[in-house]
mmCIF file as gemmi writes it, N, C-alpha and C atoms, coordinates in Angstrom:
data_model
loop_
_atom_site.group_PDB
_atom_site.id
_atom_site.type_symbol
_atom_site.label_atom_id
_atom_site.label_alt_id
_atom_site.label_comp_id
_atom_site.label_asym_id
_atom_site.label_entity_id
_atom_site.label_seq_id
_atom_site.pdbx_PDB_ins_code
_atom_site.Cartn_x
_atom_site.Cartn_y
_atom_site.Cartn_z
_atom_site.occupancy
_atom_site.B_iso_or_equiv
_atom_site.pdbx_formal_charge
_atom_site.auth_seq_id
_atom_site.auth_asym_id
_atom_site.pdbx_PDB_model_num
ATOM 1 N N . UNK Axp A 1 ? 17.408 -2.163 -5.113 1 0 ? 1 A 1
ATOM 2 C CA . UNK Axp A 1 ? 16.231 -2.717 -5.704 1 0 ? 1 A 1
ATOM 3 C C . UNK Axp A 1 ? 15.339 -3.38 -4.635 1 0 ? 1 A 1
ATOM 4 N N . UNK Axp A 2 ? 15.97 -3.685 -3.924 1 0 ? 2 A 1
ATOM 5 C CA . UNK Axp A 2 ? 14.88 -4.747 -2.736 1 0 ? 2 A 1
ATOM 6 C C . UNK Axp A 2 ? 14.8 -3.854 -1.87 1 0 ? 2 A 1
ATOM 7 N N . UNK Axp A 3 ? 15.701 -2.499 -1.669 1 0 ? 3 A 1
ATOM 8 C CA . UNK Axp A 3 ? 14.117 -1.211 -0.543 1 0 ? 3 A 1
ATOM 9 C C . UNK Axp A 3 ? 13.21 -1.122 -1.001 1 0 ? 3 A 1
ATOM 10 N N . UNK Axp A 4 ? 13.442 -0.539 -2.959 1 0 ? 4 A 1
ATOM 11 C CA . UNK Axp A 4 ? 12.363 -0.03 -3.633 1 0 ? 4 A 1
ATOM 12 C C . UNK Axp A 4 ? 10.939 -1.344 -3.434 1 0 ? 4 A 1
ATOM 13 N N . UNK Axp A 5 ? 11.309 -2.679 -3.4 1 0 ? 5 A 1
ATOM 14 C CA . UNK Axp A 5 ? 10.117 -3.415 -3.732 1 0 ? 5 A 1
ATOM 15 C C . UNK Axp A 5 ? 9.622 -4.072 -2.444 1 0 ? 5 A 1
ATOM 16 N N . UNK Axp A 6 ? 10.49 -3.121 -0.942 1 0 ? 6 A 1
ATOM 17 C CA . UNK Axp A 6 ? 9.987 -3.442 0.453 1 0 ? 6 A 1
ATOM 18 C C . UNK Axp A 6 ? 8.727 -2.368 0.737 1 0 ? 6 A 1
ATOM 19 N N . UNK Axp A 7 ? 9.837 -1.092 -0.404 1 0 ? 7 A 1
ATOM 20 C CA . UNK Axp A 7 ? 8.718 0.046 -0.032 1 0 ? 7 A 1
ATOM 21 C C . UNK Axp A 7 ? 7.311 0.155 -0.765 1 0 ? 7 A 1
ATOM 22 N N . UNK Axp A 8 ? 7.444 -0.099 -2.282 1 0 ? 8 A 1
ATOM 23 C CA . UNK Axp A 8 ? 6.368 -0.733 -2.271 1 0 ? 8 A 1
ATOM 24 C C . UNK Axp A 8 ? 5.118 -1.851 -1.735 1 0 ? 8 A 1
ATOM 25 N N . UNK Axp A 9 ? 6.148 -2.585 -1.221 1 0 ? 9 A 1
ATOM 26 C CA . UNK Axp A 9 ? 4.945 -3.387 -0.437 1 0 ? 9 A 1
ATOM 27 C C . UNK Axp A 9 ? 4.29 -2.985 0.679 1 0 ? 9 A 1
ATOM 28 N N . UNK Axp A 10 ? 4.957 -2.09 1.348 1 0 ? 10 A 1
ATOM 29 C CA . UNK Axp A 10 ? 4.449 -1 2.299 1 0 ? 10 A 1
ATOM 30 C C . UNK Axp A 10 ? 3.38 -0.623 2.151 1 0 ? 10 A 1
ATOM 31 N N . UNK Axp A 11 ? 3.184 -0.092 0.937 1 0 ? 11 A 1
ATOM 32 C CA . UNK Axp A 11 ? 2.92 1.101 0.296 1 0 ? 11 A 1
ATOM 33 C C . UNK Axp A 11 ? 1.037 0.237 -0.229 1 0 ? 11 A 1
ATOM 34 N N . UNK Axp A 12 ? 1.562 -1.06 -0.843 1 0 ? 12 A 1
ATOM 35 C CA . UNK Axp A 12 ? 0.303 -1.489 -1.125 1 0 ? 12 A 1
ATOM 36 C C . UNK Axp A 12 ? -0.267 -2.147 0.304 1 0 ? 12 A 1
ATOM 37 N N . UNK Axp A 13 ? 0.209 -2.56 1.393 1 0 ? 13 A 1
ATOM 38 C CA . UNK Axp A 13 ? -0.589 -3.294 2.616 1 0 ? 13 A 1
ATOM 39 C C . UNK Axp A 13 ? -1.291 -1.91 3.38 1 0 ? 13 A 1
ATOM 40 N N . UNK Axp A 14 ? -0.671 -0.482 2.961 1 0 ? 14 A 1
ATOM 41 C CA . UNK Axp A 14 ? -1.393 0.634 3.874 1 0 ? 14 A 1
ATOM 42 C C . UNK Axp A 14 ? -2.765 1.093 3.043 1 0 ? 14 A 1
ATOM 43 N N . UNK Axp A 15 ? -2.93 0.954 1.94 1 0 ? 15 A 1
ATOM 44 C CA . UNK Axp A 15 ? -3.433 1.239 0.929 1 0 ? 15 A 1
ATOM 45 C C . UNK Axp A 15 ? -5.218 0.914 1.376 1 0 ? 15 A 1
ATOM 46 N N . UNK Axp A 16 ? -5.426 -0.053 2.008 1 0 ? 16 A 1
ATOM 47 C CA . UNK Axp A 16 ? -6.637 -0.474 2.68 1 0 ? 16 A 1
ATOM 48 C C . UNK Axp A 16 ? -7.32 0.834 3.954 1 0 ? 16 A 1
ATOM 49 N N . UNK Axp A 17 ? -6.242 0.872 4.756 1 0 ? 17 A 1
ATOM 50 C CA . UNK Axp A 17 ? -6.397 1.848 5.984 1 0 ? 17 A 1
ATOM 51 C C . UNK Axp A 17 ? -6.202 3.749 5.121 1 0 ? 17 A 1
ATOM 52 N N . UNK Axp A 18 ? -5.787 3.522 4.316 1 0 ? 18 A 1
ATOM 53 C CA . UNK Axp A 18 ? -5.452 4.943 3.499 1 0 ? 18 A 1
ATOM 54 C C . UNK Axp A 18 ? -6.973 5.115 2.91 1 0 ? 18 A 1
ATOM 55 N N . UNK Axp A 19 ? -7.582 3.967 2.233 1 0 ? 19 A 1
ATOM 56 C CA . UNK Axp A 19 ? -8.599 4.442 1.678 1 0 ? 19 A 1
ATOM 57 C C . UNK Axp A 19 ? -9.804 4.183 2.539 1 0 ? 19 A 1
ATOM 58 N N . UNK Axp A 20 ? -9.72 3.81 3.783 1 0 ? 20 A 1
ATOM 59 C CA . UNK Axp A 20 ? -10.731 3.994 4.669 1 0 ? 20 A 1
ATOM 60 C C . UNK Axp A 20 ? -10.923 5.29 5.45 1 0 ? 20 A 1
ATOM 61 N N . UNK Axp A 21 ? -9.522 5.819 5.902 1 0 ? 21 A 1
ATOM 62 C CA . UNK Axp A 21 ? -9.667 7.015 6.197 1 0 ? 21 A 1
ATOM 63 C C . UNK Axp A 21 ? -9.968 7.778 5.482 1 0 ? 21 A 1
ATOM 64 N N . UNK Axp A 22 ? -9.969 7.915 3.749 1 0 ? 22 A 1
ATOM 65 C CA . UNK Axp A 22 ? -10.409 8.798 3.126 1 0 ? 22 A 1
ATOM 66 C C . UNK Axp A 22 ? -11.623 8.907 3.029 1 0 ? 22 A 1
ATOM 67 N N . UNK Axp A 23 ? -12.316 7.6 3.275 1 0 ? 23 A 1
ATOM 68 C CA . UNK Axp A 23 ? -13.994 7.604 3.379 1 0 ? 23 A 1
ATOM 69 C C . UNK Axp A 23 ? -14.66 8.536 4.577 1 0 ? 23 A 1
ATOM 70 N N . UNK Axp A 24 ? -13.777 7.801 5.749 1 0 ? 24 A 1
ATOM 71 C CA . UNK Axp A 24 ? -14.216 8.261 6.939 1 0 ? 24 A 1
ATOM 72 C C . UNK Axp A 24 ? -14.441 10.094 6.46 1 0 ? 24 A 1
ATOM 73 N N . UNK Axp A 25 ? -13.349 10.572 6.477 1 0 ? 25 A 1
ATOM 74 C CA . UNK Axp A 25 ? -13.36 11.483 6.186 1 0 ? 25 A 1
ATOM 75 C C . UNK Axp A 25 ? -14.062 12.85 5.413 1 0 ? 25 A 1
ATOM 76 N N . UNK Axp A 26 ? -14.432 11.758 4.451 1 0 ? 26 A 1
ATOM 77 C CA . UNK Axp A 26 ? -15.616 12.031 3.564 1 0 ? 26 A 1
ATOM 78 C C . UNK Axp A 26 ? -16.687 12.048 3.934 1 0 ? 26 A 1
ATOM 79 N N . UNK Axp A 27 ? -17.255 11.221 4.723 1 0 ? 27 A 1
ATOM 80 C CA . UNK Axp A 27 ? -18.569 11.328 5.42 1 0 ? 27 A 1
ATOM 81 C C . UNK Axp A 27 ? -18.231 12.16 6.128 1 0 ? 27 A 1
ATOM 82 N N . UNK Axp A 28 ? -17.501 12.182 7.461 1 0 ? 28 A 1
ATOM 83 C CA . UNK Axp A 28 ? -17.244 13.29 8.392 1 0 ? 28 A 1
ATOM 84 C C . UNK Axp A 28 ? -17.576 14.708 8.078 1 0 ? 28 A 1
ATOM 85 N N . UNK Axp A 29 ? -17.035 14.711 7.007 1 0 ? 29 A 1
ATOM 86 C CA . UNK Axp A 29 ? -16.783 16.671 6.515 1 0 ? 29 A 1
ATOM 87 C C . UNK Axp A 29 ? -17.495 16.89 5.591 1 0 ? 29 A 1
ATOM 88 N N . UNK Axp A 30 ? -17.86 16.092 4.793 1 0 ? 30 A 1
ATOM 89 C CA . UNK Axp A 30 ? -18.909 16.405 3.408 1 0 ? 30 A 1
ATOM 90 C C . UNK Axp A 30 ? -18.054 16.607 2.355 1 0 ? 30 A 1
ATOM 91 N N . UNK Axp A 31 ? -16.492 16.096 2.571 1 0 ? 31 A 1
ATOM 92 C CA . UNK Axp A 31 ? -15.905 16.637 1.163 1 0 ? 31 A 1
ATOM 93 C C . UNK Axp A 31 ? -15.541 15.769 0.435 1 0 ? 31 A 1
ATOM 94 N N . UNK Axp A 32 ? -15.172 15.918 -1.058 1 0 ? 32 A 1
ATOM 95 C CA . UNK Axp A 32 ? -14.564 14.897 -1.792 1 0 ? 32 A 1
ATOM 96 C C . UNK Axp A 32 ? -13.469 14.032 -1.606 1 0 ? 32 A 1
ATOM 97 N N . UNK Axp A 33 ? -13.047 12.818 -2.481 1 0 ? 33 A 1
ATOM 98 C CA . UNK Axp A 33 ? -11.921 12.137 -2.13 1 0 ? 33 A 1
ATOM 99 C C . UNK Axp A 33 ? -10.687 12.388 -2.639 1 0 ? 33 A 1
ATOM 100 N N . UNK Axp A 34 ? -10.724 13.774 -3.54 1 0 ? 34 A 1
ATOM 101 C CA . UNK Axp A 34 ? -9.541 14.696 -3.648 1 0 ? 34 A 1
ATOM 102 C C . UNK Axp A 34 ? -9.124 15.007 -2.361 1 0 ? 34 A 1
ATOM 103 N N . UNK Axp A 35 ? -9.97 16.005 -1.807 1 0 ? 35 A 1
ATOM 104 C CA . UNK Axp A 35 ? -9.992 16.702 -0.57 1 0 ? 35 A 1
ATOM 105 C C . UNK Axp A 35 ? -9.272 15.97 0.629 1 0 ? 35 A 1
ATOM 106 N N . UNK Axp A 36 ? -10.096 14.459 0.169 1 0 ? 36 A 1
ATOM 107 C CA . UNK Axp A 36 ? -9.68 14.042 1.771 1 0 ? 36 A 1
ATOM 108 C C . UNK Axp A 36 ? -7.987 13.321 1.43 1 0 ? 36 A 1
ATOM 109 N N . UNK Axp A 37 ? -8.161 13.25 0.001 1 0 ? 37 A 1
ATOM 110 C CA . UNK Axp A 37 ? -6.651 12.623 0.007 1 0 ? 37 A 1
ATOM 111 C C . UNK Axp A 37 ? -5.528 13.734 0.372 1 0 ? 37 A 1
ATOM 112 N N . UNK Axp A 38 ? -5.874 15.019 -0.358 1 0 ? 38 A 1
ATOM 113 C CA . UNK Axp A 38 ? -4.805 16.374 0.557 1 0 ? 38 A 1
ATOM 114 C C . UNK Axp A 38 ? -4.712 16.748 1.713 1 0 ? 38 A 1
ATOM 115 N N . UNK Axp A 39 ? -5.814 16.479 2.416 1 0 ? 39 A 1
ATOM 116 C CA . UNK Axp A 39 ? -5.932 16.69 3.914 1 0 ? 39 A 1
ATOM 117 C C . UNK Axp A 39 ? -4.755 15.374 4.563 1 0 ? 39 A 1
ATOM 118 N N . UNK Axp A 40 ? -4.802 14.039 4.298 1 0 ? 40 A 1
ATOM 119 C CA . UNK Axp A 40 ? -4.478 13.259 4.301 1 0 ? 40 A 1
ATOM 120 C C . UNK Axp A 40 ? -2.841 13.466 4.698 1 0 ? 40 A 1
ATOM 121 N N . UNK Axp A 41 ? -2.187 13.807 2.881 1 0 ? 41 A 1
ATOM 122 C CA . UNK Axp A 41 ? -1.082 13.704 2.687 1 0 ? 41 A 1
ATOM 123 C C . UNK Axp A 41 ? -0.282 15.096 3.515 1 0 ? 41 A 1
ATOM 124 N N . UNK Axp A 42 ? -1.376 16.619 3.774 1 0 ? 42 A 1
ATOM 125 C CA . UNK Axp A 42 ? -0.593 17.517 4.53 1 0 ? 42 A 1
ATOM 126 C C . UNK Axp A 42 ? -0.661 17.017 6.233 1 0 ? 42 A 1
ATOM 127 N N . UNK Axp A 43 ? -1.447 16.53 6.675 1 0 ? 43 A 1
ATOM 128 C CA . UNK Axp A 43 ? -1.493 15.919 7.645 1 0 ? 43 A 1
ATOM 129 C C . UNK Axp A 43 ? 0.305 15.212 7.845 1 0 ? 43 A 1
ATOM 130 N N . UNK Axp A 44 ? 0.258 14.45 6.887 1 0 ? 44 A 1
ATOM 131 C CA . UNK Axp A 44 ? 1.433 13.326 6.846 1 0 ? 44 A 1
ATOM 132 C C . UNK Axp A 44 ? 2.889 14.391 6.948 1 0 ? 44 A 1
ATOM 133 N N . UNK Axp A 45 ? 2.683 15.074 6.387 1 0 ? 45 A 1
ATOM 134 C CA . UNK Axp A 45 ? 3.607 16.562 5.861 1 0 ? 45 A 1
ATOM 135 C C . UNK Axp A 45 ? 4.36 17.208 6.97 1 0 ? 45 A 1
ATOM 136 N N . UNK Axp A 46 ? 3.131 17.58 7.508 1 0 ? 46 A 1
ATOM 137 C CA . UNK Axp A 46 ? 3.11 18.887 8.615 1 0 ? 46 A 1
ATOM 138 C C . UNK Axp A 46 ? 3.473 17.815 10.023 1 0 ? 46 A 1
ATOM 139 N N . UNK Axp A 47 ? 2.895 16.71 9.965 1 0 ? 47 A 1
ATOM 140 C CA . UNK Axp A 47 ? 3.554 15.811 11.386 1 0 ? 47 A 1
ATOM 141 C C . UNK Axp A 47 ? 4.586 15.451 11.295 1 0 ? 47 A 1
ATOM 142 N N . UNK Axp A 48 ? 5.39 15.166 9.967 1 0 ? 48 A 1
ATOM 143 C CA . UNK Axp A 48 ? 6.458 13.928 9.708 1 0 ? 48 A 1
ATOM 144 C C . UNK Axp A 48 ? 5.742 12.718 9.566 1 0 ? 48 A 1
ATOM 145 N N . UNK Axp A 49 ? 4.642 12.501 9.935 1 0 ? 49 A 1
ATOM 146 C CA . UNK Axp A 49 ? 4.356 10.781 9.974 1 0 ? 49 A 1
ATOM 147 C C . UNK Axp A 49 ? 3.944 10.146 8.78 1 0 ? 49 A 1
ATOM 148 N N . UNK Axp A 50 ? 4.469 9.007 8.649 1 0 ? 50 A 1
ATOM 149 C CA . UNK Axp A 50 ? 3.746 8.711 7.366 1 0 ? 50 A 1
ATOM 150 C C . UNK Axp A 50 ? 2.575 8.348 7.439 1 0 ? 50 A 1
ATOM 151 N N . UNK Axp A 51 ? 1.808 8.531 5.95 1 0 ? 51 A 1
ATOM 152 C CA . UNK Axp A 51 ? 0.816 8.747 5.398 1 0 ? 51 A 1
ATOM 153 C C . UNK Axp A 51 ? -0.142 7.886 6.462 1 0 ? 51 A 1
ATOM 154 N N . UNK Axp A 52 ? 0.499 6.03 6.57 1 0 ? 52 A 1
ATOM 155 C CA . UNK Axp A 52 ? -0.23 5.134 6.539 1 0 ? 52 A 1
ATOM 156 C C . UNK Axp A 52 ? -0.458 5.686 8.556 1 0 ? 52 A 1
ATOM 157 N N . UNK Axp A 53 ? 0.016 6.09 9.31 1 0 ? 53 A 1
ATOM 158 C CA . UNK Axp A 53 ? 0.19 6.456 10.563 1 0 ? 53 A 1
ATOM 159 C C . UNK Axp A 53 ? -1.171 7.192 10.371 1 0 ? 53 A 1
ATOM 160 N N . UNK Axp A 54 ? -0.582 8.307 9.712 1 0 ? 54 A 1
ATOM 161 C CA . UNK Axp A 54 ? -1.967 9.111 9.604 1 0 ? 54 A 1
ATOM 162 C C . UNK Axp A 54 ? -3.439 8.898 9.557 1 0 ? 54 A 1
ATOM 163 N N . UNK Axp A 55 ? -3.361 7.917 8.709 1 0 ? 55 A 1
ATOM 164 C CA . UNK Axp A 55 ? -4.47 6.716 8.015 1 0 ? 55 A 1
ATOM 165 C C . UNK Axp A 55 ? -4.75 6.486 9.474 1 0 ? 55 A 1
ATOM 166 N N . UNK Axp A 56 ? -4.399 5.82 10.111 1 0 ? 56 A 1
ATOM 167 C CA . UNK Axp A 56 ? -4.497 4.751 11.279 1 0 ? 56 A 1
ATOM 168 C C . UNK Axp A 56 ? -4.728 5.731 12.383 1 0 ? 56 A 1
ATOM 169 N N . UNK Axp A 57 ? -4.623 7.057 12.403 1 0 ? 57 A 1
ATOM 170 C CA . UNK Axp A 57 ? -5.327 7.876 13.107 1 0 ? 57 A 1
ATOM 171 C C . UNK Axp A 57 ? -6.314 8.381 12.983 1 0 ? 57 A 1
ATOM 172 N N . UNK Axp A 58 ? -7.086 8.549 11.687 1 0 ? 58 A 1
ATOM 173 C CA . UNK Axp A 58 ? -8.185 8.663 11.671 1 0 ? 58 A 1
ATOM 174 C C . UNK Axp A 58 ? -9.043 7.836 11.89 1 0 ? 58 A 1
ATOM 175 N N . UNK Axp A 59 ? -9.104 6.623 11.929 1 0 ? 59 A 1
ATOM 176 C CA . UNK Axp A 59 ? -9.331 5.3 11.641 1 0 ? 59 A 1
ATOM 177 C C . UNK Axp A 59 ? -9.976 4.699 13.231 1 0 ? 59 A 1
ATOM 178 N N . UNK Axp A 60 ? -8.317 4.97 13.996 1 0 ? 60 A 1
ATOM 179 C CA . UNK Axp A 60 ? -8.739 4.566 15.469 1 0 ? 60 A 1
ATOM 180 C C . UNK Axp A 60 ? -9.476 5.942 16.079 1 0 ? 60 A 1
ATOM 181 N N . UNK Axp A 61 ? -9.392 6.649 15.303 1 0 ? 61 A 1
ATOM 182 C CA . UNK Axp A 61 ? -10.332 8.147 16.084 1 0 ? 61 A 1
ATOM 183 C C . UNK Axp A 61 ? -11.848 7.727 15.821 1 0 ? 61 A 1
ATOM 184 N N . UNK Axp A 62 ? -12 6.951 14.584 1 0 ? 62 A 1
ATOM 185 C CA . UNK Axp A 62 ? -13.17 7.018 14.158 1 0 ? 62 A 1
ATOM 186 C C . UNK Axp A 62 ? -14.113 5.549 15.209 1 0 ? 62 A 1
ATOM 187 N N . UNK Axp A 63 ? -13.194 5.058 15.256 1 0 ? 63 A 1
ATOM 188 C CA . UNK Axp A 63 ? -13.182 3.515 15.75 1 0 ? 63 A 1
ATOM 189 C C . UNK Axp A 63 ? -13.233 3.481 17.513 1 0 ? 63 A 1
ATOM 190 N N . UNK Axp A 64 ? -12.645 4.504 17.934 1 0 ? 64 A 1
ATOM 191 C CA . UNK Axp A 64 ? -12.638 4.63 19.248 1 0 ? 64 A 1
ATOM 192 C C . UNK Axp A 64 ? -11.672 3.693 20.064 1 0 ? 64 A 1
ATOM 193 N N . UNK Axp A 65 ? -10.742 3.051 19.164 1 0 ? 65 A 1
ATOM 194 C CA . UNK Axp A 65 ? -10.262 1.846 19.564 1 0 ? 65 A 1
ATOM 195 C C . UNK Axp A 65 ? -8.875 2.124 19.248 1 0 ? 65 A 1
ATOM 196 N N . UNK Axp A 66 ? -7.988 1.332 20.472 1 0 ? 66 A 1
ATOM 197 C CA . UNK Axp A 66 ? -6.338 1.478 20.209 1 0 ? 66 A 1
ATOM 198 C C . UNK Axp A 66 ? -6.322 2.871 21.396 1 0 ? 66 A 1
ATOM 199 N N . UNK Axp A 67 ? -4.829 2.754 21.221 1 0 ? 67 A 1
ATOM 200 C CA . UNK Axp A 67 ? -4.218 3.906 21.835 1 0 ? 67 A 1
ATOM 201 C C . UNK Axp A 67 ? -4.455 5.407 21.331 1 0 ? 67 A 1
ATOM 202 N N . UNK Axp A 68 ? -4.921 6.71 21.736 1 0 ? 68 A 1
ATOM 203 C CA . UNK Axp A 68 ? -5.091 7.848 20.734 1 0 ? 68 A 1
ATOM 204 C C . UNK Axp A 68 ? -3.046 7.971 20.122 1 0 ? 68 A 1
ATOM 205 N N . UNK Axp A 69 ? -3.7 8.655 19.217 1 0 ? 69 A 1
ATOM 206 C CA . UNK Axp A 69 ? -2.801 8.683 17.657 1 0 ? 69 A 1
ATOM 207 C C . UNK Axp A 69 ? -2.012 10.023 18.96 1 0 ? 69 A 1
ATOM 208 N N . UNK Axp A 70 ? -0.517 9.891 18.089 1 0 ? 70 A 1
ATOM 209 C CA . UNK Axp A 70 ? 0.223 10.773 18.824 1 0 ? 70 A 1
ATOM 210 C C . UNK Axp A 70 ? 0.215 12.214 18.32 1 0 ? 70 A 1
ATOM 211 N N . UNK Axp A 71 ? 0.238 12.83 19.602 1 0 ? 71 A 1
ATOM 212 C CA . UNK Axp A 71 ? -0.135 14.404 19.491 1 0 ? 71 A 1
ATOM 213 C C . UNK Axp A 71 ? -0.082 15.564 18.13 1 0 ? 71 A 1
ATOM 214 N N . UNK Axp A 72 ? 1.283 15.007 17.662 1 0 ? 72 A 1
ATOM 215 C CA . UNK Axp A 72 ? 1.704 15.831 16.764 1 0 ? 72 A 1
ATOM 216 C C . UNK Axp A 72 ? 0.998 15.104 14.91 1 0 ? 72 A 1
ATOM 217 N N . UNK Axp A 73 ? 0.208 14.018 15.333 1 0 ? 73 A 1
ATOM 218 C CA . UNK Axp A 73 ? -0.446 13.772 14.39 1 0 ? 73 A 1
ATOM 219 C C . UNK Axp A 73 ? -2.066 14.425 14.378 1 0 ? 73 A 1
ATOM 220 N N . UNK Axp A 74 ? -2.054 14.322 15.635 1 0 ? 74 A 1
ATOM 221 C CA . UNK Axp A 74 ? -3.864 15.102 15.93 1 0 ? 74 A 1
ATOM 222 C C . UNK Axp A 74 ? -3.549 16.276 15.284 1 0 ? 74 A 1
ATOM 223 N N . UNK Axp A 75 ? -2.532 17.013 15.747 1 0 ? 75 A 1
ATOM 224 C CA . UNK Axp A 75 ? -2.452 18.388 16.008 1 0 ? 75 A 1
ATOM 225 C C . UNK Axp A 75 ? -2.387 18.833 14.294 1 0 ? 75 A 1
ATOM 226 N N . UNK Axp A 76 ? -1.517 18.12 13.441 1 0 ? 76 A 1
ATOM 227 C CA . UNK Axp A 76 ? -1.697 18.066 11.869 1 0 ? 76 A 1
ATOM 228 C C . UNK Axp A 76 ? -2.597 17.892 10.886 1 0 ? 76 A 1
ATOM 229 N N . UNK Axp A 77 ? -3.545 17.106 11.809 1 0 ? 77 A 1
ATOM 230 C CA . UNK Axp A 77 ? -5.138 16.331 11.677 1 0 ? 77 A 1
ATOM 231 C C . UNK Axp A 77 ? -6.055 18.02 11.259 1 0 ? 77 A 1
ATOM 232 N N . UNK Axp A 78 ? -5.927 18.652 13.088 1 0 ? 78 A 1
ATOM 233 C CA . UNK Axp A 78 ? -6.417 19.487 12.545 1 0 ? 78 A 1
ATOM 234 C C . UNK Axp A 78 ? -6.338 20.874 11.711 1 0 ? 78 A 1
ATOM 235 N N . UNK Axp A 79 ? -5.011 21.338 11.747 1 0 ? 79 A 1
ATOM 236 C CA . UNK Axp A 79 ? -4.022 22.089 11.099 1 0 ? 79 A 1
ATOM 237 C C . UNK Axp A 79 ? -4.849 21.949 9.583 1 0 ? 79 A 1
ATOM 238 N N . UNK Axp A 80 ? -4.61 20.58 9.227 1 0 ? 80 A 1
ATOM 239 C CA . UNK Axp A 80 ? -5.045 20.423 7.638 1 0 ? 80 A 1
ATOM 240 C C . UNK Axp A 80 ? -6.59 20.531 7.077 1 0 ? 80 A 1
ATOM 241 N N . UNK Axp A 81 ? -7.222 19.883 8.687 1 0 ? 81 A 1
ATOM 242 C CA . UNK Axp A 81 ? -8.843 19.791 8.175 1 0 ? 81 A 1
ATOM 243 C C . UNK Axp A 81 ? -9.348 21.315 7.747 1 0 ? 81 A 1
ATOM 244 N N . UNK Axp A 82 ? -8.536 22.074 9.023 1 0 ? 82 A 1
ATOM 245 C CA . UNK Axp A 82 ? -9.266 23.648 8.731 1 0 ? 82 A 1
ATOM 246 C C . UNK Axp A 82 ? -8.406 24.237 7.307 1 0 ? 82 A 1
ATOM 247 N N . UNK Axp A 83 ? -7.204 23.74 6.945 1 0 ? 83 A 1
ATOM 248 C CA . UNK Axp A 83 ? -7.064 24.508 5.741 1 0 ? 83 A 1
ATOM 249 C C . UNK Axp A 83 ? -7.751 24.475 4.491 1 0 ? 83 A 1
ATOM 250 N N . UNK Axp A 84 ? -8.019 22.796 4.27 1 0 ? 84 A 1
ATOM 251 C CA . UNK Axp A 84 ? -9.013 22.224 3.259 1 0 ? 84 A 1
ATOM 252 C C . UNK Axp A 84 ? -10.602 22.534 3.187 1 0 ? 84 A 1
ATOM 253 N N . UNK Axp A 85 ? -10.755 22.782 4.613 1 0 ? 85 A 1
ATOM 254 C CA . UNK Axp A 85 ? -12.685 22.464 4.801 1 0 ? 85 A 1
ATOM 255 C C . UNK Axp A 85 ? -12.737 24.094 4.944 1 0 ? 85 A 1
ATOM 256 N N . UNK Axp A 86 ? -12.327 25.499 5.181 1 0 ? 86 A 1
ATOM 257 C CA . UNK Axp A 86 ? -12.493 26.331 4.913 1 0 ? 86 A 1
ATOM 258 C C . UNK Axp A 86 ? -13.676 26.832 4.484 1 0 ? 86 A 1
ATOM 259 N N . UNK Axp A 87 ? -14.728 27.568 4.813 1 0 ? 87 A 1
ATOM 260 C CA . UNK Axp A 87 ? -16.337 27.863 4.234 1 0 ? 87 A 1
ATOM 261 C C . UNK Axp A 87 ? -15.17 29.093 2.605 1 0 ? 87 A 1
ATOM 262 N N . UNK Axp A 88 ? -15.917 29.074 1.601 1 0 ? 88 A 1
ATOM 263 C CA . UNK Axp A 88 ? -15.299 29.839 0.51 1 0 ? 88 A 1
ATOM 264 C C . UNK Axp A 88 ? -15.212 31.809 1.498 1 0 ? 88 A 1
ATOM 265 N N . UNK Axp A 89 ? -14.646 32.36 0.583 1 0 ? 89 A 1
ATOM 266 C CA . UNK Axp A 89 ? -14.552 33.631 0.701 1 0 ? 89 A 1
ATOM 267 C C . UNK Axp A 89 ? -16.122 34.463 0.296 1 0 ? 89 A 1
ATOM 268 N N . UNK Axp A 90 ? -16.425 35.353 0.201 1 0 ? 90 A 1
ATOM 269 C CA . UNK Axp A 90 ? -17.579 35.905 0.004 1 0 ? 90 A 1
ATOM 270 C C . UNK Axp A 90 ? -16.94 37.023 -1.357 1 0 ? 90 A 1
């Protein structure tokens, strides 16, 4: 019972940086906050990292500030942007 309500608290202190990157994101690409929340969570997926890591890489990418985000999170970053942001089929 006290992981479940550590992990929740996790879960609500990332929740700030989660929904900033989804903004960022949103402006960035022009897409919705569906969009940017799947980009988000395959990002998190495809690196291993969690979500809130992820968050905090877009964040300091956007920010220019901090150490750059580790490789295998960029590299998921963009893996996901191009699967989501895709121009449609014809």
């Amino acid at each position: 019972m006290r992981e479940e309500a550590e992990r929740l608290r996790a879960a609500i202190a990332a929740r700030p940086a989660v929904d900033r990157a989804r903004g960022l994101l949103m402006a960035a690409h022009g897409c919705g906050s569906d969009t940017a929340w799947r980009i988000l969570r395959e990002a998190s997926r495809l690196s291993g990292a969690p979500l809130r890591t992820v968050a905090a890489a877009v964040t300091a990418d956007a920010d220019r500030a901090g150490p750059r985000p580790p490789e295998e999170v960029r590299k998921a970053l963009v893996t996901a942007l191009a699967h989501h942001l895709r121009p449609p089929r014809a």
